[in-house]
N, C-alpha and C positions, 0 to 999 in steps of 0.2 A: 297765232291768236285769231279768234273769229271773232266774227262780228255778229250781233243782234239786234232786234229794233227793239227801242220801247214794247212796244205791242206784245213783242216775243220773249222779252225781260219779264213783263207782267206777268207774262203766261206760266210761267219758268223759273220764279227767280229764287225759290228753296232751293232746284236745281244748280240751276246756274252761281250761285252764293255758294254753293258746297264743292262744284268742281274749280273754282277761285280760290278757295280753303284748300283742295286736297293737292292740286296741282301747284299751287304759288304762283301763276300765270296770270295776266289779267285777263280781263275781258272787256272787252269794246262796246259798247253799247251806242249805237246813232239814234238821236233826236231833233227833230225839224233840223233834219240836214248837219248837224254838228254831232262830233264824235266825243264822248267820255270814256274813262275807262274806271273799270270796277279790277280793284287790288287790294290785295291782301296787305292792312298796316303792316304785318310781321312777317315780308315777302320773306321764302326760303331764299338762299343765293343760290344764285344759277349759273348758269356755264355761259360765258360769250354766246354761243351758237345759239342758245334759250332764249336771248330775250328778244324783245320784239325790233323790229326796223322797218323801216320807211323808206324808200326808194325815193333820193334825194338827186341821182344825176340820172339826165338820159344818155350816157357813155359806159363802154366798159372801163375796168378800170385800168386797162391796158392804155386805151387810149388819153387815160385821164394822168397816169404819168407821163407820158410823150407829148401833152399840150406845151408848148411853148407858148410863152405871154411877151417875148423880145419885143414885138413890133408892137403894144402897146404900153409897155414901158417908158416912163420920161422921165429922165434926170431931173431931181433938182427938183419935182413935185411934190 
């Protein structure tokens, strides 16, 4: 998914409206610093690997199964 600015939206957005229709993907649009997204009501369905994410941990996720939480664990809480 990319991203555009307002500015670039305005400039674009027959464009941008049409590859949101022909892809079924959204589109990102940032205004004063906050993100929307521009989607198709009648999104096509898509494959796992298709849709969009967000990078929610700084670990691999190697590491994120091998975290152990023992030593903050309390009984009884």
């Amino acid at each position: 998914m990319s991203t555009v600015t307002a500015t670039e939206l305005r400039s674009n957005v027959y464009r941008i409206l049409d590859e949101v229709l022909d892809s079924g993907r959204a589109q990102e649009v940032v205004r004063k610093g906050r993100k929307l997204l521009i989607v198709p009501a009648e999104a096509k369905r898509r494959r796992l690997d298709e849709l969009p994410r967000r990078k929610i941990t700084t670990c691999s996720f190697e590491e994120l199964v091998e975290t152990s939480w023992e030593h903050a664990w309390e009984p009884g809480s």
